[in-house]
DRENMARSE-930843 format. One record per residue: residue in one letter; z, y, x of N, C-alpha, C, O in turn. Coordinates in steps of 0.2 Angstrom, whole numbers, padded with zeros to 4 digits, always signed. Layout:
<sites>
AZYXZYXZYXZYX
...
</sites>
This chain:
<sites>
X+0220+0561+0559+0215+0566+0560+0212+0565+0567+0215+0564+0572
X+0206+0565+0567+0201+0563+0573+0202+0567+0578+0199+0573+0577
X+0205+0566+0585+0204+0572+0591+0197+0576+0592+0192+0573+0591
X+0198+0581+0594+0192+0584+0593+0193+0586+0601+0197+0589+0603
X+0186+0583+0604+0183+0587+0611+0187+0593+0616+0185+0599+0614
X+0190+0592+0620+0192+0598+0622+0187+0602+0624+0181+0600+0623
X+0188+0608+0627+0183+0614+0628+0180+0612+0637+0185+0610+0640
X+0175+0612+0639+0174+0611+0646+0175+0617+0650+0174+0617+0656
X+0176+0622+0645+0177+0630+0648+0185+0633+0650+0191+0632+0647
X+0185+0635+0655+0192+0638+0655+0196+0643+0648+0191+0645+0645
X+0200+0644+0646+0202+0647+0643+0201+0655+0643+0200+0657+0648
X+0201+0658+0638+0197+0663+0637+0188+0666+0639+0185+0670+0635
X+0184+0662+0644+0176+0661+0645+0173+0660+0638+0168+0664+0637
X+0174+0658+0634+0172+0658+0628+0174+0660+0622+0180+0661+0620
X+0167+0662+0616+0173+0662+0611+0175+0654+0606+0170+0652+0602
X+0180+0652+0605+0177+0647+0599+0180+0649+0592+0185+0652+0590
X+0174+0647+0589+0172+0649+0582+0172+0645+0577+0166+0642+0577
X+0175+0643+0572+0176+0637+0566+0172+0642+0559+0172+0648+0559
X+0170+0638+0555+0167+0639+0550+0168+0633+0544+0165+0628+0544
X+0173+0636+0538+0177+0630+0535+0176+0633+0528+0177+0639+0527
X+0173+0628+0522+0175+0632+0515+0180+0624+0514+0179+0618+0514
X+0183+0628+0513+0191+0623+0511+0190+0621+0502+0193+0616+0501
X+0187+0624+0499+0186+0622+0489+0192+0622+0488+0196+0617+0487
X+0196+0630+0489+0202+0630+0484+0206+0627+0486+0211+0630+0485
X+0208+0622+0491+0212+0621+0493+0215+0614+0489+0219+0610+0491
X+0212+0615+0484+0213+0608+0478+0205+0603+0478+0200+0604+0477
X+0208+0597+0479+0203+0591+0476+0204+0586+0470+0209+0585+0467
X+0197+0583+0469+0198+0582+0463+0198+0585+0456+0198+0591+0456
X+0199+0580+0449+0200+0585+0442+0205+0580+0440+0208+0575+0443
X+0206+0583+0434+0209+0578+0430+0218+0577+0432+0222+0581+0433
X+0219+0571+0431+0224+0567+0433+0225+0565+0441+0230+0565+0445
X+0217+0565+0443+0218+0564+0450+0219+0570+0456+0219+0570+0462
X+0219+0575+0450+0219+0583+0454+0226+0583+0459+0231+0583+0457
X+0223+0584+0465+0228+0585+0472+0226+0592+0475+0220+0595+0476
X+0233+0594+0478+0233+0599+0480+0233+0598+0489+0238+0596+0491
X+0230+0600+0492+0228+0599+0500+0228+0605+0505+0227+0605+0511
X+0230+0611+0500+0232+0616+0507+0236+0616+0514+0235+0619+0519
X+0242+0611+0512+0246+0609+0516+0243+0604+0522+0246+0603+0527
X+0238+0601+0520+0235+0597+0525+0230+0602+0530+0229+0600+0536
X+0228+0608+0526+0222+0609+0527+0224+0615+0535+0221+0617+0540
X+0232+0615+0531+0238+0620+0538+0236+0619+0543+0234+0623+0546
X+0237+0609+0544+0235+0606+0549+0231+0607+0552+0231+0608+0558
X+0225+0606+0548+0219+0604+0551+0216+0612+0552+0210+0611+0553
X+0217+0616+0552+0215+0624+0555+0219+0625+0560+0216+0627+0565
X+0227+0623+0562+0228+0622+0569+0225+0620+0574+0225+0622+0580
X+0224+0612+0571+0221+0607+0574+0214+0608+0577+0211+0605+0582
X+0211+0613+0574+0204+0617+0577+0205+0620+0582+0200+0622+0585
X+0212+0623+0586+0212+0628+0588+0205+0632+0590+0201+0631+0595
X+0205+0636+0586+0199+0642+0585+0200+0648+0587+0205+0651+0585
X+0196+0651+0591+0198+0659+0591+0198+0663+0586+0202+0668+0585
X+0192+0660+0580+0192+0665+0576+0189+0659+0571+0185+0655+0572
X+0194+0660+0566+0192+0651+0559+0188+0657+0553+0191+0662+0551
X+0183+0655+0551+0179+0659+0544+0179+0654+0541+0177+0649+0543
X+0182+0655+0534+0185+0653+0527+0181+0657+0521+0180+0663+0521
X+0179+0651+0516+0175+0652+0511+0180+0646+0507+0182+0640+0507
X+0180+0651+0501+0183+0648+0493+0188+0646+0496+0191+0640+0496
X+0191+0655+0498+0199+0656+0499+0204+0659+0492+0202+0664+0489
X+0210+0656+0492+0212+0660+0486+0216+0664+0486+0219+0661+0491
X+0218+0671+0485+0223+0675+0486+0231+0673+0480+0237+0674+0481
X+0228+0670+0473+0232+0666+0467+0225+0664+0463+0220+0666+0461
X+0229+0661+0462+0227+0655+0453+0234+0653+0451+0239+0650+0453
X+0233+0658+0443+0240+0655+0440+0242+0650+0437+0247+0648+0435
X+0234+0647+0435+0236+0642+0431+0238+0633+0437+0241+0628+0435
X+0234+0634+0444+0236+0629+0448+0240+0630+0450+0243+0625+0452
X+0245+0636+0452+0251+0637+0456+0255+0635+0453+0260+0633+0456
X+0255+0635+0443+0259+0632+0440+0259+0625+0437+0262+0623+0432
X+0252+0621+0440+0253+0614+0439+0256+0612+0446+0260+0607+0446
X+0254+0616+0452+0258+0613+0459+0264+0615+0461+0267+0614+0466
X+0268+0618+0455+0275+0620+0455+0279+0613+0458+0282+0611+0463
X+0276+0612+0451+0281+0602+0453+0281+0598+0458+0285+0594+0459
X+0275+0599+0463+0274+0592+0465+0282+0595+0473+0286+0599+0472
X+0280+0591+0477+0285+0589+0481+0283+0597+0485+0286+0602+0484
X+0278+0596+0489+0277+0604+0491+0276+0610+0488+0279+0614+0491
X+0273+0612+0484+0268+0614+0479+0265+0619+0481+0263+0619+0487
X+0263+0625+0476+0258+0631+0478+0260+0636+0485+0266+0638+0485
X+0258+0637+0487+0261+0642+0493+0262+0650+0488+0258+0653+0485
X+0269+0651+0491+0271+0659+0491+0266+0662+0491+0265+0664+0486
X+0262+0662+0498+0259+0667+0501+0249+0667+0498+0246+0662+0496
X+0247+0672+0498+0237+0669+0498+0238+0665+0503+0242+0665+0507
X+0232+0661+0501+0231+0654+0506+0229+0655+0513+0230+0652+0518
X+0225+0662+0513+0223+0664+0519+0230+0665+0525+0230+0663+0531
X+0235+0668+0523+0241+0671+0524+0245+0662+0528+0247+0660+0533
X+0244+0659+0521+0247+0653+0523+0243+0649+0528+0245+0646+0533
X+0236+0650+0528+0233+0644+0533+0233+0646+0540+0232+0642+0544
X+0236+0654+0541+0234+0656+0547+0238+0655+0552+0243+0658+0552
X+0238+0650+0559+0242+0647+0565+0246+0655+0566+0244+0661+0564
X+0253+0654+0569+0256+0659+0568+0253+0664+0574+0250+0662+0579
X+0253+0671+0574+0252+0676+0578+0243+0678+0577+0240+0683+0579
X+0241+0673+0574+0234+0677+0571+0234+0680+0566+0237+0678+0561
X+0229+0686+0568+0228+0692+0563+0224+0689+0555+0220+0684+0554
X+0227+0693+0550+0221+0691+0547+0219+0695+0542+0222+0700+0540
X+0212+0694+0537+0208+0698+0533+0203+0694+0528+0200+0689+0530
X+0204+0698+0523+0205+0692+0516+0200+0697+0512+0201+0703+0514
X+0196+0696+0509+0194+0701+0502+0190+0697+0497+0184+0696+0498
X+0192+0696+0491+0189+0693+0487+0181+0693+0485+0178+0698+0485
X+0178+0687+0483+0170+0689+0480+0172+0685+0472+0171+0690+0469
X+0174+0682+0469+0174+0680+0462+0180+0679+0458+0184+0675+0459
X+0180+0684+0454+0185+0683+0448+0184+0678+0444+0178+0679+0441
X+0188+0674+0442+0189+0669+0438+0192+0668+0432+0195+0674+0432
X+0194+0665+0427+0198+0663+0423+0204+0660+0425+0205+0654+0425
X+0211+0666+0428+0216+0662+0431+0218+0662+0435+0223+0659+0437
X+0212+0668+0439+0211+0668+0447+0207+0673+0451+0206+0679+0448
X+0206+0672+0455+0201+0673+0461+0199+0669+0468+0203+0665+0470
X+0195+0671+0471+0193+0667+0478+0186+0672+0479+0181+0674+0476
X+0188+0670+0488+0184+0676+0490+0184+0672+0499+0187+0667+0500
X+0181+0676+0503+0181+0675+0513+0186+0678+0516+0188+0684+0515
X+0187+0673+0521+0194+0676+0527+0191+0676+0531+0185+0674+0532
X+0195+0677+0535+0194+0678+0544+0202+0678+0546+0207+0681+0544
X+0201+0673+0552+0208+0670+0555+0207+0672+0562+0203+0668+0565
X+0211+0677+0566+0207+0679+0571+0215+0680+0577+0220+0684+0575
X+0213+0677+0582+0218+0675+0587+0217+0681+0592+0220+0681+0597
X+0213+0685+0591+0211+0691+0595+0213+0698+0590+0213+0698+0583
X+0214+0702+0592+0215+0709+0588+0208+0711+0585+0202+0711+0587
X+0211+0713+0576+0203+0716+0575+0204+0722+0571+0210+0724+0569
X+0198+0725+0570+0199+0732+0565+0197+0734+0559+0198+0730+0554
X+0196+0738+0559+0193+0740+0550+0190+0734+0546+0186+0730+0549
X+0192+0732+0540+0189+0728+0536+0184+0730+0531+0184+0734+0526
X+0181+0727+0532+0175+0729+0527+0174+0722+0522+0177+0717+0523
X+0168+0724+0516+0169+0720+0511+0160+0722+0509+0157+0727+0510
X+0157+0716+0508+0149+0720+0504+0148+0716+0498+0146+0711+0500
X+0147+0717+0492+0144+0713+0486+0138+0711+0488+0134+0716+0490
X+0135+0705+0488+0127+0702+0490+0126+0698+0483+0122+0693+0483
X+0130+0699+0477+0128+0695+0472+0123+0696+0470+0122+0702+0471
X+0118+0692+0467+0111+0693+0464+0112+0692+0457+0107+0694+0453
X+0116+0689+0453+0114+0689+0448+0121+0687+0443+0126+0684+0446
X+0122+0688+0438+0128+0687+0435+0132+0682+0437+0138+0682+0437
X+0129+0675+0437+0134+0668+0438+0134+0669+0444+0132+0664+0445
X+0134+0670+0447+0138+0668+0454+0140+0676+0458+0136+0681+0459
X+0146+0676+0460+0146+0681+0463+0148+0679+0471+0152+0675+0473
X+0145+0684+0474+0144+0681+0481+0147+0688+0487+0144+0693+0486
X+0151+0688+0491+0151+0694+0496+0153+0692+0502+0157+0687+0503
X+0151+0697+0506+0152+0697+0516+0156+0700+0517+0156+0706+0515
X+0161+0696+0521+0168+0700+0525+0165+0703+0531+0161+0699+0534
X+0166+0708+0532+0164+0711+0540+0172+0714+0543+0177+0717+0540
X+0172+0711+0548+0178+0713+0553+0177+0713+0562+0176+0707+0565
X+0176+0718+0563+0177+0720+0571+0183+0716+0576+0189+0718+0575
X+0182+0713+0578+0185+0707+0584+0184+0710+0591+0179+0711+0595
X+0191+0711+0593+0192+0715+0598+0195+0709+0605+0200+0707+0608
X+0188+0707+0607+0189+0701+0613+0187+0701+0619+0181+0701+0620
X+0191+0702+0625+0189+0702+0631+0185+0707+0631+0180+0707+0633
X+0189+0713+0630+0183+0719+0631+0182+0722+0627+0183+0728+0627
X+0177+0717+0623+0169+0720+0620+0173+0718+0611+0176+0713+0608
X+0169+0723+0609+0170+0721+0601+0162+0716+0597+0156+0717+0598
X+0166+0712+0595+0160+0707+0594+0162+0707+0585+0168+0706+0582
X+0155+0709+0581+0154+0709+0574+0155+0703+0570+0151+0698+0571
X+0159+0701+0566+0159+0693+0562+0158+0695+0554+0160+0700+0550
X+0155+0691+0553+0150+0694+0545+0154+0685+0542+0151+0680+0546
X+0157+0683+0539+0158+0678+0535+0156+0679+0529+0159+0683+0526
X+0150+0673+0525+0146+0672+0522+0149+0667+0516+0153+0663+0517
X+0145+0668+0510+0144+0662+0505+0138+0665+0502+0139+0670+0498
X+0131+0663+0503+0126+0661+0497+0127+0658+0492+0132+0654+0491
X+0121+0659+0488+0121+0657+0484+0119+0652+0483+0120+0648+0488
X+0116+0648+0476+0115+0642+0475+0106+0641+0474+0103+0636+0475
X+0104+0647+0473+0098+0646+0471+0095+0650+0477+0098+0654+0481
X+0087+0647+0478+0085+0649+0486+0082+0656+0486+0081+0658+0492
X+0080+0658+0482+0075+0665+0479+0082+0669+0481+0082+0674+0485
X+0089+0668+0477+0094+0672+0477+0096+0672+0486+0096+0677+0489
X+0097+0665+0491+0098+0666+0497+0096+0671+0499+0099+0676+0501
X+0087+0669+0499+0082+0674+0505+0084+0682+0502+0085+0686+0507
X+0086+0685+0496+0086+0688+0496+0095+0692+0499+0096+0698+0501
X+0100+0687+0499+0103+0690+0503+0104+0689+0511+0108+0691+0514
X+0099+0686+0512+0098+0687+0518+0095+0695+0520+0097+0698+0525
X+0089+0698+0516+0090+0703+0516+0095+0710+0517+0094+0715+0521
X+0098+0708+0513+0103+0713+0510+0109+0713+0520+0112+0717+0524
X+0110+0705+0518+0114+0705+0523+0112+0710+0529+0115+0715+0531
X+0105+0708+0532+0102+0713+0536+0102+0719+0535+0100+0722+0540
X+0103+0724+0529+0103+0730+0527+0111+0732+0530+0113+0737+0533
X+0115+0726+0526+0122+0729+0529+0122+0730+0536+0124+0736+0538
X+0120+0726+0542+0121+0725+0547+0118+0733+0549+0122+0737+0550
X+0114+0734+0549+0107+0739+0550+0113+0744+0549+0115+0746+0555
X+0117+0746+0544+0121+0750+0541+0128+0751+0544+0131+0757+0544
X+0130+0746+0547+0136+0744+0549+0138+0741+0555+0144+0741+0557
X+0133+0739+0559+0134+0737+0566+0131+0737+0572+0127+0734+0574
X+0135+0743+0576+0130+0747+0580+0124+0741+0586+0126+0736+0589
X+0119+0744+0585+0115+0740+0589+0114+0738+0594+0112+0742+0598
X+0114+0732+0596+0114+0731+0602+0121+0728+0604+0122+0729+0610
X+0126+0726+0599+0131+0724+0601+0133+0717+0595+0130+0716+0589
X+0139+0711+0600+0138+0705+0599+0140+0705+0591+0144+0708+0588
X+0136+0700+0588+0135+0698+0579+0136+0693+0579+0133+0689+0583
X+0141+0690+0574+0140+0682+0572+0141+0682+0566+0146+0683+0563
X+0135+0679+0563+0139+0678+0555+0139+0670+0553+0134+0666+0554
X+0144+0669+0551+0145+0661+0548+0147+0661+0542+0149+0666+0539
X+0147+0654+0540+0148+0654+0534+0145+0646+0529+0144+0641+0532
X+0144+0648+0524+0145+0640+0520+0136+0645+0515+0135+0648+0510
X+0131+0643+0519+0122+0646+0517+0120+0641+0511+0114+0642+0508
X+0123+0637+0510+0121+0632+0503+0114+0631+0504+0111+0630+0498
X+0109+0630+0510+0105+0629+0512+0100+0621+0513+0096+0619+0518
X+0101+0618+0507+0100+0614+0507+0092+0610+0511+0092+0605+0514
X+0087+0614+0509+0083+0613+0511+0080+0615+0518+0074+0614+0520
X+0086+0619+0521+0082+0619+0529+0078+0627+0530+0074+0628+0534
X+0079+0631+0523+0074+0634+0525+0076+0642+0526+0071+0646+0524
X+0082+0644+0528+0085+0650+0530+0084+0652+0538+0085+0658+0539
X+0082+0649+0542+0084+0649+0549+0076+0654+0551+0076+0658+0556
X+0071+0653+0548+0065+0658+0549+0066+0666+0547+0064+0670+0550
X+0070+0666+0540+0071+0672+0537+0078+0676+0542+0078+0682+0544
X+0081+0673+0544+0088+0675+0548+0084+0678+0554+0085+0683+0557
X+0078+0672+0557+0076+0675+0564+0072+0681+0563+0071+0685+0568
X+0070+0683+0559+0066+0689+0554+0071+0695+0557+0068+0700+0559
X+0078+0694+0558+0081+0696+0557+0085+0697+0565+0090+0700+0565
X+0083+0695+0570+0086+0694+0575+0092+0688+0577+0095+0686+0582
X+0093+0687+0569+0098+0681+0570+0096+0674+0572+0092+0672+0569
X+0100+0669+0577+0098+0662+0577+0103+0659+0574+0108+0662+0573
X+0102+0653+0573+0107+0649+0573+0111+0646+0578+0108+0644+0583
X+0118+0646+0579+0120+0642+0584+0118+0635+0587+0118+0631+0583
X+0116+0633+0592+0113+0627+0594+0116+0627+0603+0115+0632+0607
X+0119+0620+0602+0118+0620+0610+0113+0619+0614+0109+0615+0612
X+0112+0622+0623+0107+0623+0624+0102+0615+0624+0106+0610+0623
X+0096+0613+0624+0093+0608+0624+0098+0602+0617+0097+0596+0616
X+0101+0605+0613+0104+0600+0608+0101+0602+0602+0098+0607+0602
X+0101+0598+0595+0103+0599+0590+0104+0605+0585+0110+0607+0585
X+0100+0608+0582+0102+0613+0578+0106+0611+0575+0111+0611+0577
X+0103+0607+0570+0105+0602+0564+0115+0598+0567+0116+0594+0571
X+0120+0600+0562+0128+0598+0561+0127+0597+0557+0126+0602+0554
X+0127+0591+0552+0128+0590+0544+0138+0592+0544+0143+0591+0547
X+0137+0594+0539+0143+0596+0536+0146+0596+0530+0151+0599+0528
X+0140+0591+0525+0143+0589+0520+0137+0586+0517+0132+0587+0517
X+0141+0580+0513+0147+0579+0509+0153+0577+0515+0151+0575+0521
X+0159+0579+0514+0162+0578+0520+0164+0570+0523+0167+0568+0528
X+0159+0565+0516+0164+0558+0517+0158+0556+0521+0158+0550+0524
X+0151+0561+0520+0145+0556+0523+0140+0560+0523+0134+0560+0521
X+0145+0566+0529+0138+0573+0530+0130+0571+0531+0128+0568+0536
X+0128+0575+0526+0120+0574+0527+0117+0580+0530+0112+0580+0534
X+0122+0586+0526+0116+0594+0525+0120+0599+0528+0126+0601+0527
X+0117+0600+0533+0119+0607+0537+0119+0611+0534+0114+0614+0535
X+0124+0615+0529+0128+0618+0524+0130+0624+0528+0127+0629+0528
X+0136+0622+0531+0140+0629+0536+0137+0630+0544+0137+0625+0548
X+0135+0636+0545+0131+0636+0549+0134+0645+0554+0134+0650+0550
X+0135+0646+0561+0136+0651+0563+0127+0652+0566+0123+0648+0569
X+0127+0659+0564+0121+0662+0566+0123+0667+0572+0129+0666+0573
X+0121+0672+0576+0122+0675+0584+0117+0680+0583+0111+0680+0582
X+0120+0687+0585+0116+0690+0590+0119+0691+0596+0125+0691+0597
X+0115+0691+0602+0119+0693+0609+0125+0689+0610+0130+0691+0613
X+0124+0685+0609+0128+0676+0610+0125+0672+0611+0121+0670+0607
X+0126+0668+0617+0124+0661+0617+0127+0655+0616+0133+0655+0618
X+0126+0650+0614+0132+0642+0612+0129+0638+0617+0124+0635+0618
X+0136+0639+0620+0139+0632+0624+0138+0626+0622+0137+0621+0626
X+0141+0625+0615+0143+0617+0611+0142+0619+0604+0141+0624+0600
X+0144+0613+0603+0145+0612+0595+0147+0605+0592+0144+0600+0592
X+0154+0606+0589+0155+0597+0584+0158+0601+0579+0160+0607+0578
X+0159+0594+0574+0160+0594+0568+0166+0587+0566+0165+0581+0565
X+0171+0590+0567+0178+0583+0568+0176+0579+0560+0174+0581+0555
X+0177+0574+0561+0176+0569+0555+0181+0564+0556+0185+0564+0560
X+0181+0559+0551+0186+0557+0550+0190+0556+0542+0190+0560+0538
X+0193+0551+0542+0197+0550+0533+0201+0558+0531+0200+0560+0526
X+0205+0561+0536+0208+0565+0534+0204+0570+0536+0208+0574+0537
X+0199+0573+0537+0197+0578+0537+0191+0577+0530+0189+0582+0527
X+0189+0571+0530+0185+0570+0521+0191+0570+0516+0189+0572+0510
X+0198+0570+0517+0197+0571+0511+0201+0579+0510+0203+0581+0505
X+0201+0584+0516+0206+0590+0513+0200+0595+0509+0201+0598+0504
X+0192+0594+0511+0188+0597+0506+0182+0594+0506+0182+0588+0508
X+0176+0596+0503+0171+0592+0500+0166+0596+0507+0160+0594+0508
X+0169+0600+0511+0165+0601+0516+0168+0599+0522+0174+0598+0521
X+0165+0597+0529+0168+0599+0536+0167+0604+0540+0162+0608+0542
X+0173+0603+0541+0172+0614+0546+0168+0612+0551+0166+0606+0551
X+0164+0615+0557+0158+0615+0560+0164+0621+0565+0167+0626+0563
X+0162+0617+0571+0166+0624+0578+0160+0624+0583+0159+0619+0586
X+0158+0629+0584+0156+0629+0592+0158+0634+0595+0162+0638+0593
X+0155+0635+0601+0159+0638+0609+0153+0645+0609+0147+0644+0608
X+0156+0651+0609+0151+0655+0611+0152+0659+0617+0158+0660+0619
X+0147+0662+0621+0148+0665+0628+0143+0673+0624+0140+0674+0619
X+0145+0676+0630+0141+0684+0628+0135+0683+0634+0135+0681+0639
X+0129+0687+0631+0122+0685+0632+0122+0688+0641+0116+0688+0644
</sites>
């Protein structure tokens, strides 16, 4: 696993923030199907993160839990969120899709105290169900709003939860206090970053750097896929750890930057 950049910041100055969709936790089909949560342990410690946002997290799947009975480690006891989380951080889970066997839904792994959990459905249409974890992050003070995200696949369904997203906020997060929503925007084409700033939101970018973090395919990132957006934050930094073992725990790479308050 690829070392990742230490912080040029003193400890606590900022906050750092990951944004990871792990795919279940399993890669592969078939024969070749592996189970990678135990790596992926690693590699969410290995981020040390203030606060890790998790997409196509599972709480169970009974039919993988009883194909990974066997192997040498197998399914975890615990939801995967429970198990990924470095010990003493908080944590909050809530489902967006019921499956055949299953579910999976967004986490938040959060090394700061947080409060009330919230949950909002932004599905647009029957295949795909989609929803935002909202949880109050209580750091250095100030309660700072975290909205972790999964769009959709089609861009008409994004823009339109981009809206919605803004509705929740509007609803749910008093004004004028710090917002970050991250997440895995399936944004293939680049073309969310004007409808968010609609919206008061930017994207993360550091100052005079790079919007643009490819973050997947993980073996040969092209498309800035997971992406944190800000209100009343500023970014410090931004990398995207690469490397054999981080291509192969999911078909994405997690994306971390540094955030400061405005």
């Amino acid at each position: 696993m690829s070392p990742l950049r230490p912080s040029p910041h003193p400890p606590g100055a900022v906050l750092r923030v990951a944004t990871y969709n792990i795919h279940k936790g399993v890669r592969g089909v078939g024969p070749a199907k592996r189970l990678e949560i135990h790596n992926l342990q690693m590699g969410v410690a290995a981020l040390d993160a203030d606060l890790v946002c998790l997409q196509e997290v599972r709480l169970f799947h009974h039919r993988e839990a009883a194909q990974f009975d066997r192997t040498w480690f197998g399914w975890p006891e615990k939801g995967q969120a429970e198990f990924l989380a470095p010990e003493g951080y908080e944590v909050a889970y809530r489902t967006n899709a019921v499956t055949k066997g299953g579910e999976h839904g967004n986490a938040l792994l959060s090394r700061w105290p947080i409060g009330d959990i919230g949950h909002h459905d932004v599905s647009d249409h029957a295949f795909e169900q989609r929803g935002l974890l909202h949880v109050p992050v209580h750091w250095q003070g100030t309660v700072v709003h975290v909205v972790v995200a999964h769009f959709g696949l089609i861009h008409s369904s994004r823009v339109r939860q981009v809206d919605r997203l803004a509705a929740f906020v509007r609803d749910h997060v008093p004004e004028g206090t710090p917002l970050l929503v991250a997440g895995d925007f399936n944004d293939w084409g680049e073309r969310l970053d004007a409808a968010m700033h609609m919206h008061d939101l930017r994207r993360a970018s550091p100052p005079h750097g790079r919007a643009r973090a490819p973050t997947f395919p993980s073996r040969l990132p092209v498309f800035a896929l997971d992406r944190v957006y800000t209100r009343g934050l500023r970014c410090t930094g931004v990398q995207v750890p690469r490397g054999p073992s981080w291509a192969r725990m999911s078909d994405h790479l997690p994306l971390l930057v540094e955030l400061a308050l405005e």
